[in-house]
C-alpha positions as semicolon CSV with decimal commas, in nm:
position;residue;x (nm);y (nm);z (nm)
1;X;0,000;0,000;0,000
2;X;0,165;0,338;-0,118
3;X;0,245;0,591;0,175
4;X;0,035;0,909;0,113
5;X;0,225;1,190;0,315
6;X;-0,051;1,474;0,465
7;X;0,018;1,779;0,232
8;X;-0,072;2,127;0,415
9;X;-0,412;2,189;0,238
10;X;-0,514;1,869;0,354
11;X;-0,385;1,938;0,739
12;X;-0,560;2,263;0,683
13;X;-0,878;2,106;0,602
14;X;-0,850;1,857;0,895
15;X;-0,819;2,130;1,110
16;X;-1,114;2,270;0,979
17;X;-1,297;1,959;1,009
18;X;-1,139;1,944;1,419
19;X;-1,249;2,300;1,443
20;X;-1,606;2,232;1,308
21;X;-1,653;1,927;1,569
22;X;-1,533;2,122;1,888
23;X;-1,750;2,372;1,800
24;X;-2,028;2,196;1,714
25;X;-2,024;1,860;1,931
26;X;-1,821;1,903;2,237
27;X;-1,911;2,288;2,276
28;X;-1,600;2,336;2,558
29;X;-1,301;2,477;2,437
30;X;-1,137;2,328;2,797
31;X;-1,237;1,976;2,635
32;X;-1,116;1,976;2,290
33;X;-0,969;1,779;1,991
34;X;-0,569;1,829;1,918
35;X;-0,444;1,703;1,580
36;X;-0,051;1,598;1,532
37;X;0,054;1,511;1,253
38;X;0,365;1,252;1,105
39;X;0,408;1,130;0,754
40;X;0,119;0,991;0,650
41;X;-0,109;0,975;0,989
42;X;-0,290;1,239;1,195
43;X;-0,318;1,165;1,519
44;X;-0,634;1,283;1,759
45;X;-0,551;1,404;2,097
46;X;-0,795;1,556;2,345
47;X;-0,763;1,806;2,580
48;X;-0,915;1,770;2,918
49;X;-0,898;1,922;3,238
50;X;-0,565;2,047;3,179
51;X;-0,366;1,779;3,038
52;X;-0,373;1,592;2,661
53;X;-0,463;1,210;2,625
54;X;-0,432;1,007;2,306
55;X;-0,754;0,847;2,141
56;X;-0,677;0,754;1,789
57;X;-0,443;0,784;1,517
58;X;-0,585;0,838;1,107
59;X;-0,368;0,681;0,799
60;X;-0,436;0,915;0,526
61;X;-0,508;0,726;0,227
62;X;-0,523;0,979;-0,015
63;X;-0,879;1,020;0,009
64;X;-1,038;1,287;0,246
65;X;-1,345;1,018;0,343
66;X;-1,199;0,711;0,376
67;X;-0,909;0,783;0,630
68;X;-0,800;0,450;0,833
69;X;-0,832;0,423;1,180
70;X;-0,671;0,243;1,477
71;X;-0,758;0,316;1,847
72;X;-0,535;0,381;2,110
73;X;-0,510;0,134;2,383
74;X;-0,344;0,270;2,714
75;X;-0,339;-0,104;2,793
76;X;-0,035;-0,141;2,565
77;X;0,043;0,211;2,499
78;X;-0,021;0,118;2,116
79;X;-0,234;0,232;1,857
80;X;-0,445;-0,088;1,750
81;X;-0,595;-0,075;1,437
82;X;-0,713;-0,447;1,433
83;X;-0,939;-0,378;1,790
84;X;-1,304;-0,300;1,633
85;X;-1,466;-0,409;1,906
86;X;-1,468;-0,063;2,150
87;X;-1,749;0,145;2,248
88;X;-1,839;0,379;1,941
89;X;-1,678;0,166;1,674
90;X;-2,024;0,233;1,547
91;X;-1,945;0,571;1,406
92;X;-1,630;0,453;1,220
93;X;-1,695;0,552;0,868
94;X;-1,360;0,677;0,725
95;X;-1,430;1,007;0,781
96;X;-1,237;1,219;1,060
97;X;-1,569;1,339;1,221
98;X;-1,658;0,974;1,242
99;X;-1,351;0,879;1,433
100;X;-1,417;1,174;1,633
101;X;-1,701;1,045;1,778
102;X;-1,600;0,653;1,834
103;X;-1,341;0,857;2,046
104;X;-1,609;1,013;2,212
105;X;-1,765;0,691;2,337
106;X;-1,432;0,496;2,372
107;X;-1,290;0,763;2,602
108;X;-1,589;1,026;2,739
């Protein structure tokens, strides 16, 4: 599978997309998403209470809807992108707004 590296106007429109879901879904800015990015993945971070705590990382796969996902498990301090079986794996659709809210559910 070919490596597709995160070019800015797509980290810009991520961060739109981020922006969009704070706004519109979690409604604190004390409670937000965080995006990092390396190479080809975009990883979502949440702020809370003060501190930052990993929930997922996002392969970009060239396409803008079909990003793939992997959870992060504090368990083994890995992302996992085989565990589908996690509270809100329901909302898992490719898109970043869908792995927004599985993160929602997997870590409220």
């Amino acid at each position: 599978m070919p490596v597709h590296t995160i070019a800015d106007e797509v980290k810009r429109w991520a961060h739109d997309a981020i922006e969009r879901f704070n706004a519109s879904v979690i409604g604190d800015p004390a409670s937000a998403y965080v995006a990092r990015y390396r190479r080809q993945y975009l990883y979502l971070d949440r702020l809370s209470f003060g501190s930052v705590t990993r929930v997922a990382r996002l392969a970009y796969t060239g396409n803008l809807k079909a990003w793939d996902f992997a959870i992060y498990k504090y368990s083994s301090e890995t992302y996992d992108a085989d565990d589908w079986l996690f509270p809100g794996s329901q909302f898992l659709d490719g898109t970043i707004e869908g792995a927004m809210r599985a993160g929602l559910e997997a870590y409220p």
